[in-house]
Every structure is written in C-alpha cells, then in structure tokens.
VOBA-491537 format. One record per residue (C-alpha): residue number from 1; residue in one letter; x negated, y, z. Coordinates in nm, 3 decimals, m for minus. Layout:
   num   residu        xx        yy        zz
   NUM        A         X         Y         Z
...
END
This chain:
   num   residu        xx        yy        zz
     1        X    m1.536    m2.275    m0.087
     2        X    m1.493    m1.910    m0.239
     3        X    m1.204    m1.663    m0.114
     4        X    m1.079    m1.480    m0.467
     5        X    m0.807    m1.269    m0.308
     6        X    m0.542    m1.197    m0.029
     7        X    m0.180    m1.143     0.000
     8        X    m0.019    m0.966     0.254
     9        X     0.314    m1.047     0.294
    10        X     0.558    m0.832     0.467
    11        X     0.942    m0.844     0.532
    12        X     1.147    m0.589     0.346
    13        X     1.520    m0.537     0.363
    14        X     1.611    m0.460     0.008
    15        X     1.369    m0.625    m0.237
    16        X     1.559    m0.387    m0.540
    17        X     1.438    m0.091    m0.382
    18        X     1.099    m0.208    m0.273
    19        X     1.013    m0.345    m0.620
    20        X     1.141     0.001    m0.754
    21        X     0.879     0.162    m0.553
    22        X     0.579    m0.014    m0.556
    23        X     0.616    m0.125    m0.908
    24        X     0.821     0.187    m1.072
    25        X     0.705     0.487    m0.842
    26        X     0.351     0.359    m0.746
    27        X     0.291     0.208    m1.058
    28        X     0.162    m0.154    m0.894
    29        X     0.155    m0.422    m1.148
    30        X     0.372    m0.730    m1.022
    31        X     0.174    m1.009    m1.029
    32        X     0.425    m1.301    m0.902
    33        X     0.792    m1.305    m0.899
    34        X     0.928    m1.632    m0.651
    35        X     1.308    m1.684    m0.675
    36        X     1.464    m1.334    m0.638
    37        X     1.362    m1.268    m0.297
    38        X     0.989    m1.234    m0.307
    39        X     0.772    m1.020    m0.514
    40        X     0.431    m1.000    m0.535
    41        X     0.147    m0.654    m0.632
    42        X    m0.182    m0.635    m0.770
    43        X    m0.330    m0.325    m0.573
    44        X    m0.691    m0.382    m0.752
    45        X    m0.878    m0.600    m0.517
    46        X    m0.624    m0.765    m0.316
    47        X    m0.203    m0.837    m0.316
    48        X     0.081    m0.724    m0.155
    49        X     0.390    m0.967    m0.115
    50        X     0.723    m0.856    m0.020
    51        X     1.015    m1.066     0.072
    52        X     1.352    m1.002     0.151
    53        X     1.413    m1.306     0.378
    54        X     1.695    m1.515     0.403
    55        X     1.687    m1.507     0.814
    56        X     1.718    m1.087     0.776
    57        X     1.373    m1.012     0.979
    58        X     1.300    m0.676     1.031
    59        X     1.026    m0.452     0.843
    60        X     0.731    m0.419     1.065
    61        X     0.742    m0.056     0.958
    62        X     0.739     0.260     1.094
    63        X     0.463     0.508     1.289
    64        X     0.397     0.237     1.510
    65        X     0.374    m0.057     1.246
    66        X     0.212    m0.159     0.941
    67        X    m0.011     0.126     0.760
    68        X    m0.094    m0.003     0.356
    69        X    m0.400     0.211     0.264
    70        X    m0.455     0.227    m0.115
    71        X    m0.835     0.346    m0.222
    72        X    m0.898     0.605    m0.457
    73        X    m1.262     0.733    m0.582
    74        X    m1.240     1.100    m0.484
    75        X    m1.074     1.369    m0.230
    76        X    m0.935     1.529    m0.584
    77        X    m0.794     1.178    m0.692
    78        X    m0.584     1.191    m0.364
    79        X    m0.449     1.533    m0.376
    80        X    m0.340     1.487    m0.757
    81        X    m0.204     1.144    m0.691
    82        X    m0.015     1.346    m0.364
    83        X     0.120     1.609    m0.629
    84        X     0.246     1.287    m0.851
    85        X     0.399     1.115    m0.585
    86        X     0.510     1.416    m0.311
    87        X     0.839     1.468    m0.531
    88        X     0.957     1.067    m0.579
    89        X     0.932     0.926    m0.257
    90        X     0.940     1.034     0.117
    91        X     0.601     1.212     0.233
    92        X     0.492     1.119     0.594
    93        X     0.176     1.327     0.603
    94        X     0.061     1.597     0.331
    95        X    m0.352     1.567     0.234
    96        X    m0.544     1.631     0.503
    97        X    m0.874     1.508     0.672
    98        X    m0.778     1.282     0.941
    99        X    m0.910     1.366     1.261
   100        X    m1.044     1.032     1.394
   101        X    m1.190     0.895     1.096
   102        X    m1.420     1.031     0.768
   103        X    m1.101     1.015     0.602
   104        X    m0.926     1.223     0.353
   105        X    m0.505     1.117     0.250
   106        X    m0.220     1.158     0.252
   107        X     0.092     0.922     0.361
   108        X     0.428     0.834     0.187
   109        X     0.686     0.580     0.321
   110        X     0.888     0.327     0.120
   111        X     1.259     0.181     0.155
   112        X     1.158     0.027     0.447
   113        X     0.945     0.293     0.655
   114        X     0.577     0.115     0.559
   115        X     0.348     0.411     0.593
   116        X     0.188     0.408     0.264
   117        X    m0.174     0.575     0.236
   118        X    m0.322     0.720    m0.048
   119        X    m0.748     0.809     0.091
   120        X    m1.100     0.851     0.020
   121        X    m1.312     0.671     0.258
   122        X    m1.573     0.967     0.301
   123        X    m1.834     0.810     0.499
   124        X    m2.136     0.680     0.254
   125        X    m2.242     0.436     0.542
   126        X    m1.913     0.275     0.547
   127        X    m1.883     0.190     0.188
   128        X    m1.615    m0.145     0.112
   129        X    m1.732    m0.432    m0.032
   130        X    m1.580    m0.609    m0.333
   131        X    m1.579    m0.920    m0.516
   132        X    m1.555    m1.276    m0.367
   133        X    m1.599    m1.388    m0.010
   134        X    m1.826    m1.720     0.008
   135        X    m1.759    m1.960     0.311
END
C-alpha cells in the first residue's frame, strides 16, 4: 500500500471566512469542496480540511492549540511573504528566530485563532522528506 497525501481536518466556525483566508488571503488552492460546510487546501505536499460542523464544535485554536506551519525555501521568502501578509490578516508573532528550535517565521491567525506559521526550517540535518510513504 502507498500513502499519497494527508488531510488535516479541523473545526472552524465560519467556513465563509475561513475559505476567504486560506484560499483569498493565503492564496491556497481548494482542492475539494463537500456540501457547503467543508472545504478542502492544497498546501504543496499535504491538505488542510476545514469544516464548519453541524454539531457547532469548537476550533482547537488558539496559543495553546493547533499551530499550521507552512514551508518556505529561504529566511528572505518568510520575511517578504510576512510583508505580504502582515497588513491582511492578524499577526501573532513578527519574523524572528525562534528560540527553541533552528527556526526562522513568523505567525498569523485566521477567523478562528489557528496560529498560522510561515518558516524556514534552518537546520541542514533536519531536512523534510517528500514524496510517497510506502507501507
């Protein structure tokens, strides 16, 4: 059996403005629509599904909750996609190197309070892997 992807699925409370962020601020491609209460973004190498459930669940958002880390090729491709975004949406964190890890981002947070992080992973031994997972 091969793994080809993930989704993440995560309660929101408005799906309007959460598919107005991801797909018209952040630019994320929606790659499923189900009914009107569930959308689904490409984020390059994996998916992130949002659903506005009928049983009203609560985000799992906040500083204490769900972090969504986005990957971007160099420190300079964070601080120009900071100076993009820092205007549109609510920043959490400015750029900055984070102090625990060989990290370099910046956070935003959508509708619902998700921390959203824009980084470079700056540690060449810790490089991510891509493609498809074989079980």
């Amino acid at each position: 059996m091969i793994i080809t992807s993930s989704v993440l699925f995560l309660p929101c409370t408005d799906i309007r403005k959460t598919v107005h962020f991801y797909h018209e601020v952040l630019h994320l491609p929606i790659a499923q629509k189900q009914a009107d209460n569930l959308y689904i973004f490409d984020t390059g190498y994996g998916y992130w599904g949002f659903c506005q459930y009928k049983d009203n669940r609560k985000p799992l958002s906040g500083p204490q909750g769900v972090c969504l880390s986005l990957n971007l090729p160099e420190n300079e491709d964070v601080l120009k996609m900071y100076e993009q975004l820092k205007d549109l949406c609510p920043v959490y964190k400015k750029p900055a190197v984070h102090p625990d890890f060989p990290v370099y981002s910046f956070f935003l947070q959508d509708p619902d309070g998700y921390l959203v992080e824009f980084q470079k992973i700056n540690d060449p031994e810790q490089k991510l892997k891509t493609g498809c997972l074989k079980i």
